[in-house]
MARBA-3410 file (N, C-alpha, C, O; in Angstrom, 1 decimal):
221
-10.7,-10.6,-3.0,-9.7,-10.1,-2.2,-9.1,-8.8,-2.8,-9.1,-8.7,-4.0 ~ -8.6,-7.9,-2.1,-8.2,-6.7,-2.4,-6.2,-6.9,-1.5,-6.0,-7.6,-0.5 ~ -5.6,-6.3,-2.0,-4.3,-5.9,-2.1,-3.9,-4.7,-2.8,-3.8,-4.7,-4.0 ~ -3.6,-3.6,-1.9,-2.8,-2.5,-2.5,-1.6,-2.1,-2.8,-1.3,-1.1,-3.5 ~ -0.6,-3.2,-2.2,0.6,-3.2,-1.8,1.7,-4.2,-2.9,2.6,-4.7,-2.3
1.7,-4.4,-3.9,2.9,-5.6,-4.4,3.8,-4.1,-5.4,3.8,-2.9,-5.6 ~ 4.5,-5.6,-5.8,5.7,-5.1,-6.3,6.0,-6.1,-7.8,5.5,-7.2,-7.9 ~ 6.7,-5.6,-8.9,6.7,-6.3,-9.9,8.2,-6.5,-10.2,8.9,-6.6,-9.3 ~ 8.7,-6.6,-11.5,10.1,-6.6,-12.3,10.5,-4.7,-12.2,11.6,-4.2,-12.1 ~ 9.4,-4.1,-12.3,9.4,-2.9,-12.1,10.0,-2.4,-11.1,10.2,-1.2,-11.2
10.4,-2.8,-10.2,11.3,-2.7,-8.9,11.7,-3.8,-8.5,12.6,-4.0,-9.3 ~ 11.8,-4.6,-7.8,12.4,-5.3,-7.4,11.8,-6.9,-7.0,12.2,-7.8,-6.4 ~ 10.4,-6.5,-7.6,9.5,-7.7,-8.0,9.9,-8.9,-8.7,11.0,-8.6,-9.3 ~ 9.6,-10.3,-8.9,10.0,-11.3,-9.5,9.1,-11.5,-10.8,9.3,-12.5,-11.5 ~ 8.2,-10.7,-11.3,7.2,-11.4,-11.6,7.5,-10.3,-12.9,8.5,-9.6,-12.7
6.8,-9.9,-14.4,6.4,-8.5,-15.0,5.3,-8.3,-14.6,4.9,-9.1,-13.8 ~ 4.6,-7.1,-15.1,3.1,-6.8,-14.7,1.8,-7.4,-15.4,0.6,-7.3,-15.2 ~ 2.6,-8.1,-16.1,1.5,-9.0,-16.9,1.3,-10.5,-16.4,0.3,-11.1,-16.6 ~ 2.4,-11.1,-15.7,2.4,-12.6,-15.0,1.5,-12.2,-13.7,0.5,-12.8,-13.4 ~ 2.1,-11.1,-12.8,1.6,-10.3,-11.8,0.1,-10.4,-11.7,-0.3,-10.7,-10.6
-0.8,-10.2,-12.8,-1.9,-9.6,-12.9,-2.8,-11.1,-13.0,-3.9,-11.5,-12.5 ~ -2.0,-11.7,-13.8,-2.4,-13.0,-14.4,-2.8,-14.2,-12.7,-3.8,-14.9,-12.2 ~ -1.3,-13.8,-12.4,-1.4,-15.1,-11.0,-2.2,-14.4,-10.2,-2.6,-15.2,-9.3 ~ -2.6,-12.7,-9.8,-3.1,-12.3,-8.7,-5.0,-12.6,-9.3,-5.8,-12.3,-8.4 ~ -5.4,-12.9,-10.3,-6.7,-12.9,-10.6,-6.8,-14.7,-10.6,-7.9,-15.1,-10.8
-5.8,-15.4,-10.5,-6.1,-17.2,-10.4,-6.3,-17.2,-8.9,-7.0,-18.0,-8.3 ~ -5.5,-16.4,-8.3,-5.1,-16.2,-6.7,-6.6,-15.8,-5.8,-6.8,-16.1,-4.6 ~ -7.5,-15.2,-6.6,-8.9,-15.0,-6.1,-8.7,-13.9,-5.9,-9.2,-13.5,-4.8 ~ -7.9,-12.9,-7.0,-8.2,-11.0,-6.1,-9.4,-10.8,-7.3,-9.8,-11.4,-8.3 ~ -9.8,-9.4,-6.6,-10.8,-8.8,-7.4,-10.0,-7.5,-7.9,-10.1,-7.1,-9.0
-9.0,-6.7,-6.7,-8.6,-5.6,-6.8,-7.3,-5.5,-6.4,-7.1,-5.8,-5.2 ~ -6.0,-4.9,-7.4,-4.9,-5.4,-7.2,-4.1,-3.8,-7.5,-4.2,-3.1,-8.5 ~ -3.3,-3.5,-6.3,-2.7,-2.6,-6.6,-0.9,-3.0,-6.9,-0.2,-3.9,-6.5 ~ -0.7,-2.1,-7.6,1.0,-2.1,-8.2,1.6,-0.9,-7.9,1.3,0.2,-8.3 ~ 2.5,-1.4,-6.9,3.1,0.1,-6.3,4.6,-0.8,-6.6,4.9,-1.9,-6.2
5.3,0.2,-7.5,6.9,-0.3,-7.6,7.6,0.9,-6.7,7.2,2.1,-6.6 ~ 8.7,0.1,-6.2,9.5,1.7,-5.6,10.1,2.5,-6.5,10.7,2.3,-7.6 ~ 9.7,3.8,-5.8,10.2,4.8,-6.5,10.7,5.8,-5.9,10.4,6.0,-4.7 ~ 11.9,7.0,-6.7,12.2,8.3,-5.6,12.4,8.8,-7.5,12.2,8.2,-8.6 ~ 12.9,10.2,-7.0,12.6,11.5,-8.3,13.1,10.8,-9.7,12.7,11.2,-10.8
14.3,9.5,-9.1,15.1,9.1,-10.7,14.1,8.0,-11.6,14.6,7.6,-12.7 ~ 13.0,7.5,-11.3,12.3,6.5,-11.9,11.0,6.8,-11.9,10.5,6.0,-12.7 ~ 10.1,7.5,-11.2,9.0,7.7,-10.7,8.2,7.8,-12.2,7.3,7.0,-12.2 ~ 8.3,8.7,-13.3,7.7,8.6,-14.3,7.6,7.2,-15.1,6.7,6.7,-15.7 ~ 8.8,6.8,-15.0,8.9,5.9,-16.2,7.9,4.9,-15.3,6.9,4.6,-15.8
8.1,4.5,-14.0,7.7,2.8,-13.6,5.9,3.1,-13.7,5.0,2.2,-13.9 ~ 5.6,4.8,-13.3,3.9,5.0,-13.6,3.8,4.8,-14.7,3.1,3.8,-15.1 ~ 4.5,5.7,-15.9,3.9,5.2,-17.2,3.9,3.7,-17.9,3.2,3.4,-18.8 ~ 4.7,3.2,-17.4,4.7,1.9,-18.1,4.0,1.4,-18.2,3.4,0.8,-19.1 ~ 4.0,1.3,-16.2,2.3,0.5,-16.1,1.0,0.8,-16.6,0.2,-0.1,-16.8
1.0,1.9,-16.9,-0.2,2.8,-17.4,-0.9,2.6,-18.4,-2.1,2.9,-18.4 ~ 0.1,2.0,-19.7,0.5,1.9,-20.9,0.1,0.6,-21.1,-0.8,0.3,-21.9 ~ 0.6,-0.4,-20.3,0.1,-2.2,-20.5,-1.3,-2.0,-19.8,-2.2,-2.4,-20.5 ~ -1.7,-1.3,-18.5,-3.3,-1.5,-18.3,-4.2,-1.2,-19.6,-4.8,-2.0,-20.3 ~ -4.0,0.5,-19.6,-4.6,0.9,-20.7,-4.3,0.3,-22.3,-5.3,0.6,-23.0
-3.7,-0.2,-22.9,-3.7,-0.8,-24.0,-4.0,-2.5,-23.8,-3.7,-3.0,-24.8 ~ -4.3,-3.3,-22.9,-4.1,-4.7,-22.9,-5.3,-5.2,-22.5,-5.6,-6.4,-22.6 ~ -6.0,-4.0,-21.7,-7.6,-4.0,-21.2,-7.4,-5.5,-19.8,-8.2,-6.5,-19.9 ~ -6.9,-5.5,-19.1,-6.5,-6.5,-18.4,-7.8,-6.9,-17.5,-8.1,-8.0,-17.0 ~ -8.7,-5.6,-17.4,-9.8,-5.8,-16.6,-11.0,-7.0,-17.5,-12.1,-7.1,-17.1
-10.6,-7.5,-18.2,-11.1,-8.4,-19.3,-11.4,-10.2,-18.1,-12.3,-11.0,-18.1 ~ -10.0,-10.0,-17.3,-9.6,-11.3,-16.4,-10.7,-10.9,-15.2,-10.8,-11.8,-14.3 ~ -11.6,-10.0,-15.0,-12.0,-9.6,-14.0,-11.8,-9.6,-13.0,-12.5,-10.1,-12.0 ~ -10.5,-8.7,-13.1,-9.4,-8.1,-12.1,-9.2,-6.7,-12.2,-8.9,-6.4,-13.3 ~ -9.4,-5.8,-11.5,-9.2,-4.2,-11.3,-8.1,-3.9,-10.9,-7.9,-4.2,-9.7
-6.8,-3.0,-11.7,-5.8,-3.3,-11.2,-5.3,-1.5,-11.3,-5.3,-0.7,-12.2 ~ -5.1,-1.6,-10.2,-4.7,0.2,-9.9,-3.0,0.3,-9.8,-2.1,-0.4,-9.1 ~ -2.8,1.3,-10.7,-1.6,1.4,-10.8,-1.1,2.6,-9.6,-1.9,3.4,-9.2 ~ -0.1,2.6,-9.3,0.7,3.2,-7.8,2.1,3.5,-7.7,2.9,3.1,-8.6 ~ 2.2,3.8,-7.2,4.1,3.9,-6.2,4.4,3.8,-4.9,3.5,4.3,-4.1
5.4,3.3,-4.5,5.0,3.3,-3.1,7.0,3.8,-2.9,8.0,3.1,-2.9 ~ 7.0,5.2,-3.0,7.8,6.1,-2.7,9.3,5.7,-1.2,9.1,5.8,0.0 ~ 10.4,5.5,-1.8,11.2,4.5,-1.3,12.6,5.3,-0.2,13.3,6.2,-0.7 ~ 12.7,5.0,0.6,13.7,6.1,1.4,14.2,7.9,0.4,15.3,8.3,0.0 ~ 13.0,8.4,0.3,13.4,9.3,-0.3,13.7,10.7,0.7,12.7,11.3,1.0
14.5,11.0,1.1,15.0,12.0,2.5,13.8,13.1,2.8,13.4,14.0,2.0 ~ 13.3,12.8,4.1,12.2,13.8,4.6,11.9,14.9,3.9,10.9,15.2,3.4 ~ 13.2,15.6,3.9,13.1,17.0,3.2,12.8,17.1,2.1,12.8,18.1,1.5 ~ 12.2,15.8,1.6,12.0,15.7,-0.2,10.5,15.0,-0.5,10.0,14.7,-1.6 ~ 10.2,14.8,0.5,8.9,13.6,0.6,8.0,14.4,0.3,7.0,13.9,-0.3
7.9,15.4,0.5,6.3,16.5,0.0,6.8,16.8,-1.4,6.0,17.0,-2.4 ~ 8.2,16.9,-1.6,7.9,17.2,-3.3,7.9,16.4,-4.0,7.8,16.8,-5.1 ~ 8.0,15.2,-3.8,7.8,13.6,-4.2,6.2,13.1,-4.6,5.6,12.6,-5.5 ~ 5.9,13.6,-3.4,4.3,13.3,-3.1,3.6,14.4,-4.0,2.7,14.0,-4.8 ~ 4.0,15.5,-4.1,3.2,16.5,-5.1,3.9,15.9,-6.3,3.3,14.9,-6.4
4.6,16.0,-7.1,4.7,15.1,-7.9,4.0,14.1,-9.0,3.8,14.1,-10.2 ~ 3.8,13.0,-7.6,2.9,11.9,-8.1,1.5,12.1,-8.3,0.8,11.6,-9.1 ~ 1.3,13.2,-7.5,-0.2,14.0,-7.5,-0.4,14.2,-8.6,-1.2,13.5,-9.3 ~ 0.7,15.6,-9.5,0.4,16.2,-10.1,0.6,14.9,-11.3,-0.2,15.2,-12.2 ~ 1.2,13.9,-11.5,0.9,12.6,-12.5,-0.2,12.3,-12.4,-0.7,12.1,-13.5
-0.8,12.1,-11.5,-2.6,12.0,-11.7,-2.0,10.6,-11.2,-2.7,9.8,-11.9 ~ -1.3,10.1,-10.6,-0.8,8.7,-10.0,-2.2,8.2,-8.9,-2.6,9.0,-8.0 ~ -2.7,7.1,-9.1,-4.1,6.6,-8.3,-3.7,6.5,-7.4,-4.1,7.4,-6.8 ~ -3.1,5.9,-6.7,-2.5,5.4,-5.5,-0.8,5.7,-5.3,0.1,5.4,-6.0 ~ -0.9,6.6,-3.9,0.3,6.4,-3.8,0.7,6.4,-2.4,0.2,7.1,-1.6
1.6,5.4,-2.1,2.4,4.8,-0.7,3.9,5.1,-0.6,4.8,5.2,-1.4 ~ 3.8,5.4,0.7,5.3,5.5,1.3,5.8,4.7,2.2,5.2,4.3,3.2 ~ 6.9,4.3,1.8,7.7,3.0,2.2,8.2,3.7,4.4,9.2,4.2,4.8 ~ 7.1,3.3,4.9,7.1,4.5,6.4,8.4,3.3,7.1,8.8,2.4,6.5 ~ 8.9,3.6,8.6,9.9,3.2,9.2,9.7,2.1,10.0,9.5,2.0,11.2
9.9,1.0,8.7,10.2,-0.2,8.8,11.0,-0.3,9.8,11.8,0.7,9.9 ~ 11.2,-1.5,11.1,12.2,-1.5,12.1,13.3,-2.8,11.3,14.0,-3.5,12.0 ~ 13.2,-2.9,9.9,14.4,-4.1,9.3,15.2,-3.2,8.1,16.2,-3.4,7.4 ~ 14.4,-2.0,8.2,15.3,-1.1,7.3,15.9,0.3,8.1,15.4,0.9,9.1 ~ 17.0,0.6,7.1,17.6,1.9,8.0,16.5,3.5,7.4,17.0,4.6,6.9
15.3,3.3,7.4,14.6,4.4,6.7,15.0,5.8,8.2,15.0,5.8,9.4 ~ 15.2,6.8,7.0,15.1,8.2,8.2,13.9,8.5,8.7,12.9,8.8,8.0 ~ 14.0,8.5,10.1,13.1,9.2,11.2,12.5,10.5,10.6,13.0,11.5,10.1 ~ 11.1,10.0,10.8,10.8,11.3,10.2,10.0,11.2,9.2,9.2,12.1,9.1 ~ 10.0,10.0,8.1,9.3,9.5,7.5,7.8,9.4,7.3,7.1,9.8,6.4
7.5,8.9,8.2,6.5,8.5,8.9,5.3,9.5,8.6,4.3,9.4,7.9 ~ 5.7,11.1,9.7,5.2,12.0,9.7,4.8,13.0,8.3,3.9,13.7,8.0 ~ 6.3,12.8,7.7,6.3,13.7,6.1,5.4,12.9,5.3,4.7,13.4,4.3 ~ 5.4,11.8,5.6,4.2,11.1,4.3,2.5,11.7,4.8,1.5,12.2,4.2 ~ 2.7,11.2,6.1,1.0,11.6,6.2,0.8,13.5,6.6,-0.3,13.9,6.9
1.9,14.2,6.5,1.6,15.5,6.1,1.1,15.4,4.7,0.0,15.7,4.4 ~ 2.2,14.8,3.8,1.7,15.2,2.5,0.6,14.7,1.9,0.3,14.6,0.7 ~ -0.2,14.2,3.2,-1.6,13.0,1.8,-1.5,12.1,1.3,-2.1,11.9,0.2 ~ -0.6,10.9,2.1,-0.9,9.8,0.7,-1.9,9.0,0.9,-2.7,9.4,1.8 ~ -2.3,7.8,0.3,-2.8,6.8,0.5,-2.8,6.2,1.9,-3.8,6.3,2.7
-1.7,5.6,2.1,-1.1,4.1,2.9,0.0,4.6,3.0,0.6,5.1,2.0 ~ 0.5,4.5,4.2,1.8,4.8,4.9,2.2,3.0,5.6,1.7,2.4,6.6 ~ 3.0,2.6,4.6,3.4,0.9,4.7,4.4,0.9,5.8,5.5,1.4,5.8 ~ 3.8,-0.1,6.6,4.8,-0.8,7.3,5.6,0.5,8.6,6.8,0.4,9.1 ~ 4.6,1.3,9.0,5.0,2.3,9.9,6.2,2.0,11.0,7.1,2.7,11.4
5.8,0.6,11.1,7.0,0.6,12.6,6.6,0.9,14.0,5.4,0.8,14.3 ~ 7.6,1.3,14.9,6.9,2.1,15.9,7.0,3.3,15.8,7.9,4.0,16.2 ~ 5.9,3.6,15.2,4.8,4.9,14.7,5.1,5.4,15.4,5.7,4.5,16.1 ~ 5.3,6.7,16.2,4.7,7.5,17.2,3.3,8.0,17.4,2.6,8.4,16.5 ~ 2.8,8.0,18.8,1.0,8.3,18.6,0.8,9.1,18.0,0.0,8.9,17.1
1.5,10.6,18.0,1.1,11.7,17.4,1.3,11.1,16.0,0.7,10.0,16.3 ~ 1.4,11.0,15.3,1.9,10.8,14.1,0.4,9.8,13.6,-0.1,10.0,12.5 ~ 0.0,8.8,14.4,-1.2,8.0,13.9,-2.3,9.3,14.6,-3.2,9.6,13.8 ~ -2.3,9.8,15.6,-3.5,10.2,16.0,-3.7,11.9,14.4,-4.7,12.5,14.2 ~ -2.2,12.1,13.7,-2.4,13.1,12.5,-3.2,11.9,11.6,-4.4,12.1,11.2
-2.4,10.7,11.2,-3.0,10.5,10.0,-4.5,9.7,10.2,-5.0,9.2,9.1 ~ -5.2,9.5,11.3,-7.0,9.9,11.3,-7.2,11.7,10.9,-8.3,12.1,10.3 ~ -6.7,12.2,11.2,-7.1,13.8,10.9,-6.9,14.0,9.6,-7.6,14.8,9.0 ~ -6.1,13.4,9.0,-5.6,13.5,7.6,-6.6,12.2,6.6,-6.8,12.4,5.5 ~ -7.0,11.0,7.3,-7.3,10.2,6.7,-6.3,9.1,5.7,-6.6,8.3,4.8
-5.1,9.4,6.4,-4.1,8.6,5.5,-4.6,6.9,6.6,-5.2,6.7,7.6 ~ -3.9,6.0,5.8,-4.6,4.7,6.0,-2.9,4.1,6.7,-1.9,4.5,6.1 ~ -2.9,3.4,7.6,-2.1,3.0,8.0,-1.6,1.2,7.7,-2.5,0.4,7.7 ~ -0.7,1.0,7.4,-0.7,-0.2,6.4,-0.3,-1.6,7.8,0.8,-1.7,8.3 ~ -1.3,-2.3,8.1,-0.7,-4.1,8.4,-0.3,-5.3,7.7,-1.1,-6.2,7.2
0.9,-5.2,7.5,1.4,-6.3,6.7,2.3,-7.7,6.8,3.0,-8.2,7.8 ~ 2.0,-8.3,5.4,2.2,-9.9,5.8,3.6,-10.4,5.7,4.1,-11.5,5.9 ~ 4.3,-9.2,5.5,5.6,-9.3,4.8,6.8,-9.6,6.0,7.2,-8.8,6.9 ~ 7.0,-10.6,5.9,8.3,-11.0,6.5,9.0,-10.0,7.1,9.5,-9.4,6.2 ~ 9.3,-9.4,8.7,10.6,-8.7,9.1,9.4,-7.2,9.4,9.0,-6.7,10.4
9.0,-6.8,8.0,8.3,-5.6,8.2,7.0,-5.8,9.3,6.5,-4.8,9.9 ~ 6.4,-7.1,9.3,5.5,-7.4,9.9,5.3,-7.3,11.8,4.2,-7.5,12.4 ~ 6.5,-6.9,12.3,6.9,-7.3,13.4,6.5,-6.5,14.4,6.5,-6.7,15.6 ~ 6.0,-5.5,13.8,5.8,-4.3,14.6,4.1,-4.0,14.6,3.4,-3.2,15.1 ~ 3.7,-5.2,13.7,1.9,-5.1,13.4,0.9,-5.1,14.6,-0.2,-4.7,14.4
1.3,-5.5,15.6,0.5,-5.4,16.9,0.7,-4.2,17.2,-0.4,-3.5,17.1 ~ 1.5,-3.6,17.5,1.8,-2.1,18.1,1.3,-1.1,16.8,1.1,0.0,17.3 ~ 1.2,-1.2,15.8,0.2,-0.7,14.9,-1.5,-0.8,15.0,-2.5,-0.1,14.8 ~ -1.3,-1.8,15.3,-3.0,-2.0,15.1,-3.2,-1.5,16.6,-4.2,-0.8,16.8 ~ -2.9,-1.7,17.2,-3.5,-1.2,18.9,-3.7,0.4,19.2,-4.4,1.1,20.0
-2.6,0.7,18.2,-2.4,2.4,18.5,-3.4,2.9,17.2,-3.9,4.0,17.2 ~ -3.5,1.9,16.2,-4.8,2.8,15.5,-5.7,2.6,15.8,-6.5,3.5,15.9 ~ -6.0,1.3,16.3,-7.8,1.0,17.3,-8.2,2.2,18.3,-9.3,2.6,18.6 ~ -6.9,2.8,18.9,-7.1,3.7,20.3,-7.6,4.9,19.6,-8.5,5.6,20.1 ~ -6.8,5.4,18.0,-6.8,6.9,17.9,-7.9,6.6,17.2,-8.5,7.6,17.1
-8.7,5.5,16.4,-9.8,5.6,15.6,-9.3,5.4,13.9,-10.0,5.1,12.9 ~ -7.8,5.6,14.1,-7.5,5.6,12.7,-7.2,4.5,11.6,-6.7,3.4,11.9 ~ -7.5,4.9,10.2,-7.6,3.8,9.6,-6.3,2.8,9.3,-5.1,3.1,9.3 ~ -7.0,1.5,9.1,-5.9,0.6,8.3,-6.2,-0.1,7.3,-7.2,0.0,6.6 ~ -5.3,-0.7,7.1,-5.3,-1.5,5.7,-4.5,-2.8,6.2,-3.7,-2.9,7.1
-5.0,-3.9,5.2,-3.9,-4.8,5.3,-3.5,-5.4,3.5,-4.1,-5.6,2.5 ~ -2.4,-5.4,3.7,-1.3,-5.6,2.4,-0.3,-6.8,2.5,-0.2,-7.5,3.5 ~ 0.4,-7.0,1.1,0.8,-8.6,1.4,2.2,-7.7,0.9,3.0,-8.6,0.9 ~ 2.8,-6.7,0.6,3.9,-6.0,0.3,4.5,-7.4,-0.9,5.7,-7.7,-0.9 ~ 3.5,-8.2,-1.6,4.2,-9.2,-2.2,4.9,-8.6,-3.4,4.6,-7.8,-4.2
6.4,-9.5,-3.1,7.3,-9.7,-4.2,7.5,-10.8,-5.2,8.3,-10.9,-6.2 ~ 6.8,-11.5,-4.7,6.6,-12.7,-5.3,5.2,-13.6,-5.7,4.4,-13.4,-4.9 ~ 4.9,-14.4,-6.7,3.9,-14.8,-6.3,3.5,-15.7,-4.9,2.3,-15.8,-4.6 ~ 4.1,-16.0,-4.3,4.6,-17.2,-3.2,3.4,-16.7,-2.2,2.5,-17.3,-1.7 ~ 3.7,-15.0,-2.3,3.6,-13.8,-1.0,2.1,-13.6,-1.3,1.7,-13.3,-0.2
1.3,-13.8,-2.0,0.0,-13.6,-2.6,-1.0,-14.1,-1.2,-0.6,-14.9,-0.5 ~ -2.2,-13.5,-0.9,-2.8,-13.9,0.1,-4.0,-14.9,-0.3,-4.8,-14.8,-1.2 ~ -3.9,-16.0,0.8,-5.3,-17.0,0.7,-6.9,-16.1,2.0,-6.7,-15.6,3.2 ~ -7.3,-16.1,1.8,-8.5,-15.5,2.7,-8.2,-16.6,4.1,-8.4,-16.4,5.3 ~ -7.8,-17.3,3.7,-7.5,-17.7,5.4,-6.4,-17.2,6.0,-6.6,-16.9,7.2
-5.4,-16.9,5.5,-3.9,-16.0,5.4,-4.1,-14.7,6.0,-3.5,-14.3,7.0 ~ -5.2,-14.1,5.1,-5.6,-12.8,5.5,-6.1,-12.6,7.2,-5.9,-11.5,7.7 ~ -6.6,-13.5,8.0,-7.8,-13.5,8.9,-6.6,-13.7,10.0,-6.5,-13.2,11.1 ~ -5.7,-14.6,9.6,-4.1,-15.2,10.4,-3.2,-13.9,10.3,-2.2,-14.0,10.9 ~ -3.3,-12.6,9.5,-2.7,-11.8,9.9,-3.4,-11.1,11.1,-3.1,-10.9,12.3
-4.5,-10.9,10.3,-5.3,-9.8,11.7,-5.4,-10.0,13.2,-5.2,-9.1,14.1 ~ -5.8,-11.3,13.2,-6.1,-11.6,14.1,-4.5,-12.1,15.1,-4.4,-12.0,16.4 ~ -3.5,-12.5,14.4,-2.0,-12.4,14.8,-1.5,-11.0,15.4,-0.7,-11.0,16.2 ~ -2.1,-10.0,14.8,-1.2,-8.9,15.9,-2.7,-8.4,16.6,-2.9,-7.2,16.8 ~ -3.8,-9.4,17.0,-4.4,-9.0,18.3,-6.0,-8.3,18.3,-6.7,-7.8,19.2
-6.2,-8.5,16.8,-7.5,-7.6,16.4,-8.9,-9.0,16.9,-8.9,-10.3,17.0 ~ -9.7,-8.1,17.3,-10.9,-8.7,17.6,-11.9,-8.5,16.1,-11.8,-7.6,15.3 ~ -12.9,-9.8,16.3,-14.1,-9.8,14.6,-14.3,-8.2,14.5,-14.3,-7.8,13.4 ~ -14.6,-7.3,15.5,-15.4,-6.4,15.3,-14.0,-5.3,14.6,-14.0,-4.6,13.6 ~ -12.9,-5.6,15.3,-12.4,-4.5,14.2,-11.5,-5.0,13.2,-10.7,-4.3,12.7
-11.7,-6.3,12.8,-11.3,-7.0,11.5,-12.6,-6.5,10.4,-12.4,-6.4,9.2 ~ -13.8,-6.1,10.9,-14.8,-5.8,9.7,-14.7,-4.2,9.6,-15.2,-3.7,8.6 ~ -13.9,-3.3,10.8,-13.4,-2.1,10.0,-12.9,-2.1,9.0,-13.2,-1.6,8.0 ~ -11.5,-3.0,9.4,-10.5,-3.0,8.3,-10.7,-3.4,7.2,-9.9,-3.3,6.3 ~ -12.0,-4.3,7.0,-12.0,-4.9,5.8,-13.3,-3.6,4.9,-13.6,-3.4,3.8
-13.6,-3.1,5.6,-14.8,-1.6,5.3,-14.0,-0.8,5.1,-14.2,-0.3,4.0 ~ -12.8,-0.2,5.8,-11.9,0.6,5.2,-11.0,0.2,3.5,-10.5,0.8,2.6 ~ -11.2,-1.0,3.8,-10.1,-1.3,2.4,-11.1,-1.4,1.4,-10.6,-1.1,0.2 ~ -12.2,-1.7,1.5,-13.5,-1.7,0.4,-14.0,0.1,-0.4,-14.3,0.4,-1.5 ~ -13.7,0.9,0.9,-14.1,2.0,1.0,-12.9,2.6,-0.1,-13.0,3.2,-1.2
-11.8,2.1,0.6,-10.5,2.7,-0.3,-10.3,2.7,-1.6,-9.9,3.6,-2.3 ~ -10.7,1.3,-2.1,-10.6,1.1,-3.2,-11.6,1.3,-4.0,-11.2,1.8,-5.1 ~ -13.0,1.2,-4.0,-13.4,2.6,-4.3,-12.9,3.9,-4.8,-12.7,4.4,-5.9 ~ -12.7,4.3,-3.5,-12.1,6.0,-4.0,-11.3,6.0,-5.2,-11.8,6.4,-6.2 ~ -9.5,5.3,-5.1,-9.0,5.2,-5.6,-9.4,4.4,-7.6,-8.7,4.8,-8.5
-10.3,3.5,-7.6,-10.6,3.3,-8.7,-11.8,4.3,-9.3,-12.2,4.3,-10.5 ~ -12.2,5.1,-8.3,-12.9,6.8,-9.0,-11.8,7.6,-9.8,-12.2,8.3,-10.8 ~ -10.2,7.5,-9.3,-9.8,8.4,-9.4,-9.4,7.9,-11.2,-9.1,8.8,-12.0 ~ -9.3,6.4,-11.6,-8.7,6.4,-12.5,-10.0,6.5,-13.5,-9.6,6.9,-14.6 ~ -10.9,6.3,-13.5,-12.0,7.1,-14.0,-12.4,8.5,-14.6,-13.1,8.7,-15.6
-11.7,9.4,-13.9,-11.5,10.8,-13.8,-11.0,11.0,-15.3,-10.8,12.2,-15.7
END
């Protein structure tokens, strides 16, 4: 199983990155992404840290692939491209933006500034605007369906409006906990919950294969 999306002690996670890695490789992942939130006041420190226990502790030992990330947290529109260049210029593998959740008060606008600027995964969109999904197929930014309580609510009207424009998704467990971890039957009860048929459950699962890929090219580099 593949997950791009959790969270650790590093933000607001339950777990350190070392329990994290431990229970998501008993849990049956192969590929596990760590995105803690971040905006301009922490963004170095929560990448390097992580950076620091992968690279010194060899964790891929558990034969678990674990990509380190951010997933960039109400940081005000007008600041989301220099956020995003930023993490770029950190050589950061993965990076996500926390897009307009309908259980948080995130600014309008969101949405659009992340997939201007290139990220990864724009989490937990909301009600997206079309224009906005029919940019990020042109852009290739990946649109996030998730398991996460409250944020999840809006996952049908996500997935319908990316099946129409062609554009990609992903599916993420935004876990904070171990609790939140996905079973492969879990996974199939999301998709198929906000309305997806077999044929475009094997996009999404080709897109997220494809993704992770790319993104573990980049930590190669």
């Amino acid at each position: 199983m593949i997950d791009f999306h959790t969270h650790t002690l590093l933000s607001d996670g339950a777990l350190i990155p070392a329990e994290q890695i431990r229970r998501a490789f008993i849990a049956g992942y192969k590929v596990l992404g760590i995105t803690d939130h971040v905006d301009f006041s922490n963004i170095e420190f929560v990448f390097n840290s992580l950076s620091k226990l992968i690279s010194k502790t060899k964790y891929c030992d558990w034969d678990i692939k674990v990509i380190p990330g951010v997933e960039i947290t109400h940081v005000p529109v007008k600041k989301i491209e220099k956020i995003v260049q930023t993490a770029k210029d950190l050589k950061i593998p993965l990076i996500i933006v926390h897009g307009e959740s309908p259980v948080e008060p995130v600014e309008k606008g969101t949405n659009r500034a992340a997939i201007e600027s290139g990220v990864d995964i724009l989490a937990h969109p909301g009600l997206i605007l079309p224009e906005d999904v029919k940019r990020a197929k042109e852009l290739n930014v990946s649109l996030e369906i998730t398991a996460r309580k409250g944020h999840s609510l809006t996952n049908g009207y996500v997935a319908k409006l990316a099946t129409k424009y062609g554009t990609p998704m992903v599916l993420d467990t935004d876990s904070h906990r171990p609790s939140d971890f996905f079973t492969k039957e879990f996974r199939i009860t999301v998709l198929k919950g906000c309305g997806l048929e077999n044929e475009q459950i094997i996009k999404i699962e080709d897109n997220i294969q494809k993704l992770s890929e790319k993104l573990l090219r980049r930590i190669k580099k």
